[in-house]
C-alpha positions as CSV (number, residue, x, y, z in Angstrom):
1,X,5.9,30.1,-72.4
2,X,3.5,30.4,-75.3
3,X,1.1,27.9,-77.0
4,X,-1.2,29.4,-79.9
5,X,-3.5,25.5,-81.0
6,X,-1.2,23.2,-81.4
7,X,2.2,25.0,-81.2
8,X,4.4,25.7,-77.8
9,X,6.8,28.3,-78.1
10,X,9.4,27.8,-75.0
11,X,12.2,31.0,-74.2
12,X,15.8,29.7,-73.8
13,X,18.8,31.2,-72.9
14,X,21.4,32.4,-75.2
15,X,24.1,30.2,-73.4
16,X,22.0,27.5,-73.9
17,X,21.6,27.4,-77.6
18,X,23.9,24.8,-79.3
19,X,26.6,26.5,-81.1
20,X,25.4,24.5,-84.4
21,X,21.8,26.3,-84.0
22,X,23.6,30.0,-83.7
23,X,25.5,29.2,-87.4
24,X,22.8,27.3,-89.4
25,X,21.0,28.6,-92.0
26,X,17.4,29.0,-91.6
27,X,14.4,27.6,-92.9
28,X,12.7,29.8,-95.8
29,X,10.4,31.9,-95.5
30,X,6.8,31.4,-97.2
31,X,5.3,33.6,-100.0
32,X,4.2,36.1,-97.4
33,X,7.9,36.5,-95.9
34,X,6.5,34.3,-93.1
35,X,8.7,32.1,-90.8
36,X,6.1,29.0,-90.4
37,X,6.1,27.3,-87.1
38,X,3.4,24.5,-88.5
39,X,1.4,24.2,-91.8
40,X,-2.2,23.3,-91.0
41,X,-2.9,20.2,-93.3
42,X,-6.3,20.0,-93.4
43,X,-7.1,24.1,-93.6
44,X,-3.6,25.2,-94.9
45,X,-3.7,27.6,-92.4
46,X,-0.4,28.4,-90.5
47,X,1.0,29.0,-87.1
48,X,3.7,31.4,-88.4
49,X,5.9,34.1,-86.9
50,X,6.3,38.0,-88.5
51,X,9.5,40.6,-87.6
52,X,13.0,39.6,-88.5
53,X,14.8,36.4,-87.6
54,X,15.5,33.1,-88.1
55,X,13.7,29.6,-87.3
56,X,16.5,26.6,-87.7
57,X,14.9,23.1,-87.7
58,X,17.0,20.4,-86.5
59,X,16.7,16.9,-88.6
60,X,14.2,14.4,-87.9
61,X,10.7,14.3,-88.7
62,X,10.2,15.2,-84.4
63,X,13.7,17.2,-84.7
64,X,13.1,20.8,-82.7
65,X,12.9,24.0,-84.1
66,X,14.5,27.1,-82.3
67,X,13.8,30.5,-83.3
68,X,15.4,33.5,-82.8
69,X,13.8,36.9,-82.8
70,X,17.1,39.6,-82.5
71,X,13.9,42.6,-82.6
72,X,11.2,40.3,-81.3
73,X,7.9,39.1,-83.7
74,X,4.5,38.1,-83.4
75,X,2.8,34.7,-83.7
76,X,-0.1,34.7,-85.9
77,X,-2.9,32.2,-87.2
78,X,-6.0,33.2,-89.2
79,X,-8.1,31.4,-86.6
80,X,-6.1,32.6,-83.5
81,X,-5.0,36.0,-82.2
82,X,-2.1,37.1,-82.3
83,X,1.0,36.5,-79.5
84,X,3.5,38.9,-78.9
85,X,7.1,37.7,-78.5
86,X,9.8,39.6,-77.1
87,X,13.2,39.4,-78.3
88,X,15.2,36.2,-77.9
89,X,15.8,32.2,-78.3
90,X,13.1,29.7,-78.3
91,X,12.2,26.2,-78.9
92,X,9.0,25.5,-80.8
93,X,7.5,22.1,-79.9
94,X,4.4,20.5,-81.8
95,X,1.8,18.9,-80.5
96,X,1.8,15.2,-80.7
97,X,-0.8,12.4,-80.3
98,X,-0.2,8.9,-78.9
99,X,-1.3,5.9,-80.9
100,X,-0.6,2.6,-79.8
101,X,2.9,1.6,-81.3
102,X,3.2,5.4,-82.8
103,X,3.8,9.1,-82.0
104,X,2.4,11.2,-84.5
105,X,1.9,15.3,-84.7
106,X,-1.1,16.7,-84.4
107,X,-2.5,17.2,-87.8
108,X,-4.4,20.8,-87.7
């Protein structure tokens, strides 16, 4: 398990990847041929993953992300250092914050 602010980065097993996930196209990369895990809205920083792969985002505003680094990657933030990741599956979860009568992400 790895958390870099306000982004967890969970390993799962191959078996346990939804068949869906494993034939999905993934997101796009940003201008710097980043995979971003969470766009910082008030600094436009970015929790964003380097090394080949793909992140697939499940629908929903709250909808998962997995990732899935065949060579392994690296998680990096300009305020942060950077996490190594081996190669694998994982779920990316964002943070979120309580309100009464809403969830909401954590706006970074």
């Amino acid at each position: 398990m790895y958390r870099q602010g306000d982004v967890l980065i969970v390993s799962v097993a191959e078996h346990a990847v939804p068949t869906h996930v494993t034939d999905a196209p993934g997101e796009p990369r940003d201008a710097r041929g980043r995979m971003v895990l969470a766009l910082g809205e008030v600094t436009g920083h970015a929790h964003a993953v380097t090394g080949p792969g793909r992140l697939v985002r499940e629908p929903g505003p709250f909808g998962p992300m997995l990732l899935h680094l065949p060579e392994g990657g690296r998680v990096v933030h300009e305020e942060h250092a950077a996490i190594p990741l081996p190669k694998g599956w994982y779920r990316v979860v964002r943070q979120r914050e309580y309100l009464p009568g809403a969830v909401r992400i954590v706006a970074d």
